[in-house]
C-alpha positions in Angstrom: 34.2 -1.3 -9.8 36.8 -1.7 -12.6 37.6 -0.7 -16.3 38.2 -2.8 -18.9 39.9 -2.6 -22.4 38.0 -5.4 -24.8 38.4 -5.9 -28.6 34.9 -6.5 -30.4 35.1 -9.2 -33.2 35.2 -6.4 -35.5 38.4 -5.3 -34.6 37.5 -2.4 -32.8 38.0 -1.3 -29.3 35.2 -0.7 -26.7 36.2 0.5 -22.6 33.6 -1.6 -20.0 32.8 -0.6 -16.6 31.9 -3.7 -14.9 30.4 -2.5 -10.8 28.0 -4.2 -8.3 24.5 -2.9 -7.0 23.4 -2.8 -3.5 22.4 -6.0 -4.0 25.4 -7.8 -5.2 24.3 -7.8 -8.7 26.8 -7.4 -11.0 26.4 -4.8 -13.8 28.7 -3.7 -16.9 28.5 -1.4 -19.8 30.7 -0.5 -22.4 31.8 2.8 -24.3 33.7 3.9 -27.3 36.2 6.2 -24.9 37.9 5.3 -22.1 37.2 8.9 -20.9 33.6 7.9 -21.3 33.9 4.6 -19.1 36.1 6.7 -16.6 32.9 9.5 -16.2 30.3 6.4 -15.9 32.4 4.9 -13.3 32.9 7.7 -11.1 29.2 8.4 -11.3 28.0 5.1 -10.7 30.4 4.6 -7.8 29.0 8.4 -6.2 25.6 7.1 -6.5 26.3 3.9 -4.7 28.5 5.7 -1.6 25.4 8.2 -1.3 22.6 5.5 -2.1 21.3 6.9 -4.9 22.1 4.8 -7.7 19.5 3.7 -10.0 19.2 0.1 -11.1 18.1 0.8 -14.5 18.8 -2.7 -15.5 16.3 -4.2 -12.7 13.4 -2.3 -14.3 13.9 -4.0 -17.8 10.8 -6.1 -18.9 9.1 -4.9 -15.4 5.2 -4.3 -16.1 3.5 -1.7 -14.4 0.8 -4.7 -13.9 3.6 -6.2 -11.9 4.1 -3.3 -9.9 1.1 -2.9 -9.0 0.9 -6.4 -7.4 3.8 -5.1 -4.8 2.0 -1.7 -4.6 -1.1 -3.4 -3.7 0.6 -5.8 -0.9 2.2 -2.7 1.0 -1.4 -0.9 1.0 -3.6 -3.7 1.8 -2.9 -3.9 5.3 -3.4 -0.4 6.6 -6.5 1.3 4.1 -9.9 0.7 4.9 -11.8 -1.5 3.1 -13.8 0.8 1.6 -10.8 3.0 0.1 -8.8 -0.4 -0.7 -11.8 -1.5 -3.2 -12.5 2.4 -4.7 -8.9 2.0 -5.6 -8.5 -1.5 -6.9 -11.5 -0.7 -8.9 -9.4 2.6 -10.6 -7.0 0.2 -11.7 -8.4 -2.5 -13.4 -11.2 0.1 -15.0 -9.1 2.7 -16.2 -5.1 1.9 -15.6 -5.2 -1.7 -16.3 -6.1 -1.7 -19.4 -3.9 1.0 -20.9 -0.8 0.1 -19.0 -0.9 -2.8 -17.5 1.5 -4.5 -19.6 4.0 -2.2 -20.2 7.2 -2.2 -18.9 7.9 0.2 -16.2 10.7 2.1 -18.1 8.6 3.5 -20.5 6.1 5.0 -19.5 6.8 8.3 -19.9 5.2 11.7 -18.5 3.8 13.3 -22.3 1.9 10.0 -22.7 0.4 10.4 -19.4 -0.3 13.6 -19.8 -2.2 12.5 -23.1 -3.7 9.4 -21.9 -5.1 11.9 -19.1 -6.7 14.1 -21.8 -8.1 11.5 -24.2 -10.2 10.2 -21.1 -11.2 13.5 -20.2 -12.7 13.6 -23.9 -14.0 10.4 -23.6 -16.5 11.6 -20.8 -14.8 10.2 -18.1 -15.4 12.9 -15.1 -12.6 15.0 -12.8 -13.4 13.5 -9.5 -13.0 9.9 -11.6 -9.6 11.1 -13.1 -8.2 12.6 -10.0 -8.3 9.0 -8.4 -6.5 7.6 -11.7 -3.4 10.5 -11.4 -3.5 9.2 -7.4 -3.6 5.1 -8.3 -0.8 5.7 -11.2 1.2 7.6 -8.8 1.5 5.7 -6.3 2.3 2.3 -8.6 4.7 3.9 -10.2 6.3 5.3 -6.4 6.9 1.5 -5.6 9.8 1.3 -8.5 11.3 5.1 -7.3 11.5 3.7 -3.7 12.6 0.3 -5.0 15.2 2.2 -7.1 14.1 0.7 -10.4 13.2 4.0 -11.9 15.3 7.7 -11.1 11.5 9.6 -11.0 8.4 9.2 -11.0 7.0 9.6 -14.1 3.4 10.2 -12.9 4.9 12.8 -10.4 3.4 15.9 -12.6 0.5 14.3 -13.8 -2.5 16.4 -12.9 -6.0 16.0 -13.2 -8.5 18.6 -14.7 -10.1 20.7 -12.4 -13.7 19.5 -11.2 -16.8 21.1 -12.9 -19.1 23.4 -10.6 -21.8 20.9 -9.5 -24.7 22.7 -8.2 -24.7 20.6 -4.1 -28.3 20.9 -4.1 -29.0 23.6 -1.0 -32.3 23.0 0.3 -33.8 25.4 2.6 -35.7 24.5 5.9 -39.3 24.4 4.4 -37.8 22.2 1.1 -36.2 19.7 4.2 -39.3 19.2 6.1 -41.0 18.8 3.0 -38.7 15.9 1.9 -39.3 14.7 5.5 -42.6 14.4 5.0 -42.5 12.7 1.9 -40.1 10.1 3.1 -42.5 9.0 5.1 -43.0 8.9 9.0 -41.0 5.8 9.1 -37.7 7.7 7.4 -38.7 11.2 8.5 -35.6 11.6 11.7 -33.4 9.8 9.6 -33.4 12.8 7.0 -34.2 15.7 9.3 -30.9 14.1 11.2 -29.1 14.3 8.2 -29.7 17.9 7.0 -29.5 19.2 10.1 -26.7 17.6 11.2 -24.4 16.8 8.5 -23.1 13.1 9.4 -21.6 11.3 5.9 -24.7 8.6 5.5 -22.4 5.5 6.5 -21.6 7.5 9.8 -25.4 7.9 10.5 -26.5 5.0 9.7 -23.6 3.0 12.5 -24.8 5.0 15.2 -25.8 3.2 18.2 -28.0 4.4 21.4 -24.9 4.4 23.4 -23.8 7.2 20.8 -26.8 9.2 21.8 -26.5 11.8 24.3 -30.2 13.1 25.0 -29.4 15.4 28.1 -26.5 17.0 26.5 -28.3 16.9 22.8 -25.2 15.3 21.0 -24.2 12.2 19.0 -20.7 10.9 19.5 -19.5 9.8 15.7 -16.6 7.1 16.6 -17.7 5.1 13.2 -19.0 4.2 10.1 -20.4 1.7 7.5 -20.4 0.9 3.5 -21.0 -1.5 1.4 -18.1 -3.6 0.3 -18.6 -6.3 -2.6 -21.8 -6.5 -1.4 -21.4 -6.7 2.1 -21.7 -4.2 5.0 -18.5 -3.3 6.4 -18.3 -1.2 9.7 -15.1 1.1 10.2 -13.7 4.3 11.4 -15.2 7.2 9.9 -13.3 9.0 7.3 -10.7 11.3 8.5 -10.4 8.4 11.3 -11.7 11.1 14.0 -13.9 10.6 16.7 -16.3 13.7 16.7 -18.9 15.2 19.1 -21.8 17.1 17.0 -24.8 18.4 18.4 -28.2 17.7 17.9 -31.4 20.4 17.6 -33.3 20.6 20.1 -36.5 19.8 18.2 -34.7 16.3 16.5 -33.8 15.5 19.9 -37.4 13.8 21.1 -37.5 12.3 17.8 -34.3 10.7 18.1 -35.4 9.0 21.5 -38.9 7.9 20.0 -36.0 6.1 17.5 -34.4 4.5 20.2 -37.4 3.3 22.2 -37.8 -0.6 22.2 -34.1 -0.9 21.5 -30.9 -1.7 23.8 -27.5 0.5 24.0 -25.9 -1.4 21.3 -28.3 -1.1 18.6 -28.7 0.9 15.6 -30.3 4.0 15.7 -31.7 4.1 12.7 -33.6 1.0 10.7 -34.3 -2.4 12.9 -31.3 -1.7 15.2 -29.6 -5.6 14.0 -28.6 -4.4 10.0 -27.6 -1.0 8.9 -30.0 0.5 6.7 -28.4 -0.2 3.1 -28.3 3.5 1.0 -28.4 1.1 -2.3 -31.5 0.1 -1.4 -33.1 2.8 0.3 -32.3 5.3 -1.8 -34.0 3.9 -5.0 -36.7 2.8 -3.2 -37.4 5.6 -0.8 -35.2 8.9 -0.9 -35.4 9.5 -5.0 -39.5 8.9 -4.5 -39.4 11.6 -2.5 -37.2 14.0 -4.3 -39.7 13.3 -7.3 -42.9 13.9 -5.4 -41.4 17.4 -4.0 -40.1 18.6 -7.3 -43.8 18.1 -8.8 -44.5 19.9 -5.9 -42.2 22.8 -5.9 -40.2 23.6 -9.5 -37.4 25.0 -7.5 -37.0 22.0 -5.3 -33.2 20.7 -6.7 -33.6 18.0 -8.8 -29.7 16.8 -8.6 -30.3 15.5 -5.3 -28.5 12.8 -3.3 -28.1 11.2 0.4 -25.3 13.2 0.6 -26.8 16.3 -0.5 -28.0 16.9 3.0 -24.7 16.6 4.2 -24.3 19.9 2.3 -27.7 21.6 3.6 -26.5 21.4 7.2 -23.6 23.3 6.0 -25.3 25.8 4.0 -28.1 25.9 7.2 -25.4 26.2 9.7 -23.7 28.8 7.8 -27.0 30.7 7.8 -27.4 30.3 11.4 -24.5 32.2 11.7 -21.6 29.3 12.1 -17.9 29.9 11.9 -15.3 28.1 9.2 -13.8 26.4 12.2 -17.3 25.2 13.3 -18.6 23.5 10.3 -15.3 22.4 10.0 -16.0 20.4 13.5 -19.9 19.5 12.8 -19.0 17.9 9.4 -15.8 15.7 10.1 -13.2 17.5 7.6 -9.6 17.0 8.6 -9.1 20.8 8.6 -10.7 23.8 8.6 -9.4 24.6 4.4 -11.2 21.2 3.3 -14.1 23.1 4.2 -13.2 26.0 2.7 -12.4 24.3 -0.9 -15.7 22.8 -0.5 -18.1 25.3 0.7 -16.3 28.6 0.2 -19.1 30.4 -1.9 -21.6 30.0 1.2 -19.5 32.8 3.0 -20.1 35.3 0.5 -22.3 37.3 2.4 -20.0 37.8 4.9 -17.2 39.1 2.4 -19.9 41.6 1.4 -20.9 42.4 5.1 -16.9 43.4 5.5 -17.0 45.4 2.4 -20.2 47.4 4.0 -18.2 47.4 7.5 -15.3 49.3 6.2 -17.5 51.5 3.9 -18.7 53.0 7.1 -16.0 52.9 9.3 -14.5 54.9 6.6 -17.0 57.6 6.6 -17.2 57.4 10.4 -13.3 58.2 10.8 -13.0 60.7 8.0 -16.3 62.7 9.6 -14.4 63.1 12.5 -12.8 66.5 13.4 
């Protein structure tokens, strides 16, 4: 780290701090003052003794396409496949082509914030935004770490809060009427769902060896999806093994499933392929959901796979189920996931403590 006194061509005088990253790069930068060189140098040389300093420099001409390609190398190895395709897909449909070519430096947070916005008003949905915000940050957390950047510009960007979506509760007469309209062939496969509440790739990569007839359980160790077109089995989402019981009335059904088949086949379908939910849903589930609601005007008609997932919730709850329970039967890493998700279906029970107290009141104020 030095100072130097330098005379420009135009006669005047300029102070340059000349200093060496981490990295042995050699850096320099001058000022009008040699006050002003003497407060850079003692700044830069704190920064380096405490390894804090910044590379500014290193981020010049640096795209945030660029960054992504190192951001992309460290994630690539550990993310499933699943989530490592969701999020390349973020980028190049939404990130890419707004930033990709812009150099890291400057990007700043108010355009973010306003980029954020103008796709918001272009239709593009909350749940589809919240993965942007998550994709940006990260990219842009490769040049904090790297020290090419002091902070993260994308560190306060926030996505807009997700609209109400109505999850599409059925009751137990609308399930067994979807069952039946299924057909026989697909009838366990959706009474399993909505009772039980597996995620559809986790049901549909269960073996017979996962089945537990005496003790009426399933042991959930992993799942399936679809990647580019291929079927990809995994660990399921929150990388959990789970236990989750079975009704006692799906458990005969579930064995007439198995019958025919050896301990490591599929459940569900042939027992060789997993049954594909981009196929079977067109062709079979959404049918279904049409022939019930011609049936039944109150049957939902926003209805999905994972819909049923939700019904054994809102059935469980109804059967009397604790937070902590249906935190277990559906997979959530804790017990507040299921809370942000499925608070409303506990509002009963706010109103059965409201009613408790009232009494308890009246009881303990009657008393002499």
């Amino acid at each position: 780290m030095s100072i130097h006194k330098m005379t420009t061509p135009d006669g005047s005088v300029r102070w340059q701090v000349r200093w060496r990253t981490a990295d042995n790069t050699q850096r320099k930068r001058s000022f009008k003052t040699k006050r002003d060189a003497a407060q850079h140098e003692a700044s830069v040389t704190t920064a380096l003794n405490r390894g804090e300093y910044v590379d500014t420099a290193a981020s010049r001409g640096v795209t945030v396409d660029q960054l992504q390609e190192r951001w992309h190398a460290q994630i690539s190895g550990h993310l499933k496949a699943t989530t490592l395709v969701s999020r390349e897909w973020t980028y190049q449909t939404h990130i890419q082509p707004k930033w990709g070519g812009v150099p890291i430096n400057r990007v700043q947070p108010s355009d973010l914030k306003a980029w954020i916005a103008a796709l918001r008003k272009d239709g593009v949905g909350p749940a589809t935004l919240a993965k942007v915000v998550l994709v940006l940050r990260q990219v842009l957390e490769v040049a904090v770490e790297d020290k090419q950047l002091a902070s993260n510009p994308a560190a306060g960007l926030k996505a807009p809060t997700p609209d109400h979506v109505d999850k599409g509760y059925l009751t137990h007469q609308q399930l067994d009427r979807l069952a039946i309209e299924v057909g026989e062939r697909h009838t366990t496969l959706v009474l399993f769902l909505g009772y039980c509440g597996l995620r559809w790739g986790e049901a549909a990569a269960l073996r017979l060896s996962d089945f537990d007839a005496l003790r009426a359980r399933v042991n959930v160790s992993r799942s399936v999806a679809e990647v580019k077109g291929k079927q990809v089995f995994s660990t399921p989402k929150t990388g959990e093994r789970r236990s989750v019981p079975v009704p006692r009335f799906l458990v005969e059904r579930m064995a007439r499933e198995c019958e025919g088949k050896t301990r490591d086949q599929l459940i569900f379908g042939g027992g060789e392929v997993p049954v594909r939910i981009s196929t079977w849903r067109p062709r079979v589930f959404n049918k279904a959901v049409a022939r019930c609601r011609m049936a039944d005007p109150e049957f939902p008609a926003r209805l999905t796979p994972h819909s049923l997932r939700h019904t054994a919730a809102s059935l469980a709850v109804q059967a009397g189920a604790s937070v902590l329970v249906v935190s277990r039967l559906l997979g959530h890493s804790r017990p507040s996931v299921t809370l942000d998700v499925y608070a409303g279906l506990w509002d009963d029970d706010l109103q059965a403590v409201a009613g408790a107290l009232d009494a308890e009141r009246s009881r303990a104020l009657a008393a002499p």
